[in-house]
N, C-alpha and C positions, 0 to 999 in steps of 0.2 A: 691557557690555550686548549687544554683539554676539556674544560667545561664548555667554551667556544663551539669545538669539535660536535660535542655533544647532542649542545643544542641545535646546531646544522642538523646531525644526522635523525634527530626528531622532526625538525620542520618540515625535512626532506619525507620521513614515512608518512608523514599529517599530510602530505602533498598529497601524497601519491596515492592514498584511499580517500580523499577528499577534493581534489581536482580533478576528476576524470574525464575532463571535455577534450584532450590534447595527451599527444607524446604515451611513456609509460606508464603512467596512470589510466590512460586510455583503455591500453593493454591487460594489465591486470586487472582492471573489473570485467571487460569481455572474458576472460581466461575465468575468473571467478564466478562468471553467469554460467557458462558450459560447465564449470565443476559441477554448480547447482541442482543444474538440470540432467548431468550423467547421473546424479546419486539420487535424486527422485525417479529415475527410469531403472536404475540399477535393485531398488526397492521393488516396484513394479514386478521389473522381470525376473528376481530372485523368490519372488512368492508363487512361480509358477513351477510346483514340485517337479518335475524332470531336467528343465532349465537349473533349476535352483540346487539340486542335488550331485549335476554334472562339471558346474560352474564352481563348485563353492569354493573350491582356493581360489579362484580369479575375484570373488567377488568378498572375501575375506580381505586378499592384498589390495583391491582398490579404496576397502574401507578404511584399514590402515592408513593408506597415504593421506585420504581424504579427511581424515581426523586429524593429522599433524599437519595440514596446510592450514584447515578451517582454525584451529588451535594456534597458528603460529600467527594467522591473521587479526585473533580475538588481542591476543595479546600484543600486538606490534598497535591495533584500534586505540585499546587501552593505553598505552604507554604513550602514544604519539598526542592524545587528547590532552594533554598536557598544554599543549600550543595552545588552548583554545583559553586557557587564561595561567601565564605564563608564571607571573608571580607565586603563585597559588596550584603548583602540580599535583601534589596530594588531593586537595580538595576536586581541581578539576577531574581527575581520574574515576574517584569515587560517585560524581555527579554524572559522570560519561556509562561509570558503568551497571547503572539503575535508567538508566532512557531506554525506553521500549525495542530501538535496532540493535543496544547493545543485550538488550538479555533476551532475544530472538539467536543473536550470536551465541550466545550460553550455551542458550537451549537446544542447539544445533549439536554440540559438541558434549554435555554433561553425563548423556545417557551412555556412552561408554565409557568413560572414565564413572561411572558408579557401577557401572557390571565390572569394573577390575577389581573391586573391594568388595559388593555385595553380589549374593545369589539372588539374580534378575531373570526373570523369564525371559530367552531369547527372543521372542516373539513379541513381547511390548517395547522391547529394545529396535529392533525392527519396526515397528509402528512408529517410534518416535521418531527414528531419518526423516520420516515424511514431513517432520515441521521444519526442516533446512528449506521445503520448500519458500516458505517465509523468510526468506535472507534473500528472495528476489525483489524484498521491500524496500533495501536499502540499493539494490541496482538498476531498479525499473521506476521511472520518474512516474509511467503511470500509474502504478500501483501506490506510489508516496503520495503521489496527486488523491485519490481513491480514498486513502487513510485519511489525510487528514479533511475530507469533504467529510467520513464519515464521524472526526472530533469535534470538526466546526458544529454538525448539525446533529449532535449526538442528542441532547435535549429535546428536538423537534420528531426525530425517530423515536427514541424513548415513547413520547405521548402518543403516536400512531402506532406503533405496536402494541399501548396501552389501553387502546381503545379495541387493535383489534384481538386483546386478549380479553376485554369485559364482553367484545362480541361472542363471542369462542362462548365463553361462560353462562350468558345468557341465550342462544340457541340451544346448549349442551341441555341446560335447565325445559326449555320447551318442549324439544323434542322428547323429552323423556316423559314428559306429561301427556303427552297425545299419542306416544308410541308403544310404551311401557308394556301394555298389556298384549298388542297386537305381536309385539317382539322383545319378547324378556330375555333373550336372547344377546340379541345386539343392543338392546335401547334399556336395558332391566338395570342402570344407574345412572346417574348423570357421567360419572365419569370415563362409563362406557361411551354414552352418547358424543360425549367428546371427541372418540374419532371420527365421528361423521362431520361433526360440525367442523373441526380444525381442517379436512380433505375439502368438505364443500367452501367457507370463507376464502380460502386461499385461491380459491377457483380450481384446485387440481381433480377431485372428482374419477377419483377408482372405478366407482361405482359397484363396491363391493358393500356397501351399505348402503341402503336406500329405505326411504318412508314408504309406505304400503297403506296408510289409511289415508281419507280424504284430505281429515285435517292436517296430517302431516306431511303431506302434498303440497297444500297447499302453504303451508308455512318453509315447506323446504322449497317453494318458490321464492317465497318474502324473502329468507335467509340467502338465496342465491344472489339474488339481485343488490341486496346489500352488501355483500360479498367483495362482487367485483370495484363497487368504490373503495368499503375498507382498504382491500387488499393492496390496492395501487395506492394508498397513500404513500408509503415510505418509498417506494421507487419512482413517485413523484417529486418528493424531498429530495432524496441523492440527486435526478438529474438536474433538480433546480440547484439544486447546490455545488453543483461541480461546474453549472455556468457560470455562478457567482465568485467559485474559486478561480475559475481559470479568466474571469476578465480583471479580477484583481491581480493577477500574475502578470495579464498584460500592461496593465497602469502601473507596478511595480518594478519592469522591464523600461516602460517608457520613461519613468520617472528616473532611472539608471543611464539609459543616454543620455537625456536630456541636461543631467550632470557633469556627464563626460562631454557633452558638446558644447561649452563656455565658449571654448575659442573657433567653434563653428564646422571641427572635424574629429575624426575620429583616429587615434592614432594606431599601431601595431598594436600595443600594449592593453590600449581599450578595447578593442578586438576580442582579442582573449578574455580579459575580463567578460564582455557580454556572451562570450560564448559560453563559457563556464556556467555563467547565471542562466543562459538559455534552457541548457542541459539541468540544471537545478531545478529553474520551473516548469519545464515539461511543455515548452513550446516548440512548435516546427520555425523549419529552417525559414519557412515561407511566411511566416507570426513577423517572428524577428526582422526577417528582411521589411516588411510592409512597414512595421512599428518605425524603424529606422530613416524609410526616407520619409515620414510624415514629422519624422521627427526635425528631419534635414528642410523641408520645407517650415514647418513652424518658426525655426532658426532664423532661416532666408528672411521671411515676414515680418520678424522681428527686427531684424537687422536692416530692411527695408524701410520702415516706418522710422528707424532712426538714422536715416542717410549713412549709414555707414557703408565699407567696401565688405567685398563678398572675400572670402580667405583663398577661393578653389582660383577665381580668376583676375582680382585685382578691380575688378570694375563697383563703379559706385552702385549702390543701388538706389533704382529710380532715375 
């Protein structure tokens, strides 16, 4: 009975940080996004020496708290991930807690539990808060959505930033040949010339460095203009690739009703289910609803073509 016990009060915490479309799961990930976002603003406005100097017990006690919530969540994550293959709790635990959200949670929480044991500069320990910001990874479907366009199309990025680091390399190289002597100054290496080159590529342009002979005029022409293609590769990549994520989340969504509507409705139960999934893949209310009655109509069609009766109203179809 008490093993029984047990394993309820796991499925229940596995719920409750991993269904959060409904009820109090709901609640404590909103509660845990405002944690979030008070400790990255508390960073913020504790770096501002008279704020930070008049505050510091208020902003001592709320780190405190903040460390035994984040701490008490890492560990209820960990021990409830159990659920996720039940046979096998040991193993699932240790697989749970080498996945990227789980050691984002870590690393939220490490940096002061290592200033208790070691002398840490308060100041890089302070820097470090700011990666809790990254625990909005695991509560913002946009941000997961974002992540994994940028796993999907990691290879495809790789080679356009590959290209426009050969760019980089090979203007760096020019310029310093046509410029060198006009300005030994700014252009008297190549890997000085580099900052000019890496400002102009990216199209951003200080204009704290600029070519001053003809020919490197004109070449800081040629360079500009090639520039602006490089540069918009990879932010061409991302946005193609988050439309290719998110209409496979729609087919994945569709494919989910269309499951649950064998017998031609959707019950309370399936509700919930696709709500959850909704929230999972980072679709609006308005995705879902549209998805759904196309989904209702494909049904009708089907069910029409085989004379059968409709569920909603009894009548034959056709």
């Amino acid at each position: 009975m008490a093993e029984l016990a047990k394993y309820s009060r796991r499925l229940k915490t596995y719920q409750l940080f991993n269904d959060t479309a409904h009820g109090t799961a709901y609640i404590v990930n909103v509660l845990l996004i405002i944690l979030i976002v008070l400790n990255v603003l508390a960073v913020f406005i504790a770096s501002i020496p008279s704020v930070g100097q008049q505050y510091a017990t208020a902003f001592y006690w709320f780190e405190d708290v903040s460390i035994a919530l984040f701490t008490v969540e890492y560990i209820a994550r960990v021990w409830s991930s159990a659920e996720t293959d039940p046979a096998h709790p040991i193993k699932s635990r240790w697989r749970y807690m080498f996945t990227p959200l789980a050691i984002i949670d870590f690393i939220a929480v490490a940096p002061f539990y290592l200033g208790l044991f070691f002398q840490v500069d308060i100041r890089y320990l302070r820097a470090a808060r700011l990666f809790r910001v990254l625990k909005l990874m695991r509560h913002s479907p946009s941000l997961n959505t974002l992540f994994q366009v940028l796993k999907n199309e990691g290879p495809t990025i790789f080679s356009a930033l590959s290209i426009l680091v050969l760019m980089i390399i090979f203007s760096s190289a020019a310029m310093y040949l046509v410029e060198r002597k006009a300005q030994p100054d700014v252009f008297g290496s190549i890997p000085q010339a580099m900052w000019w080159a890496s400002i102009t590529l990216t199209t951003v342009g200080y204009g704290d460095v600029v070519p001053i002979t003809i020919a490197g005029k004109i070449l800081g022409v040629m360079i500009t203009i090639l520039g602006v293609g490089v540069a918009a590769l990879p932010a061409g990549i991302i946005a193609s690739g988050f439309n290719s994520e998110m209409r496979h989340r729609r087919d994945d969504y569709q494919a989910k009703v269309m499951s649950l509507m064998i017998d031609g409705k959707l019950t309370h139960d399936d509700l919930h289910v696709l709500e959850a999934l909704r929230v999972k893949l980072n679709l609006s209310i308005r995705e879902s609803k549209t998805i759904k009655r196309m989904a209702h109509y494909q049904h009708g069609q089907t069910h029409q073509n085989g004379q059968t009766h409709c569920k909603h109203c009894g009548e034959a179809w056709g």
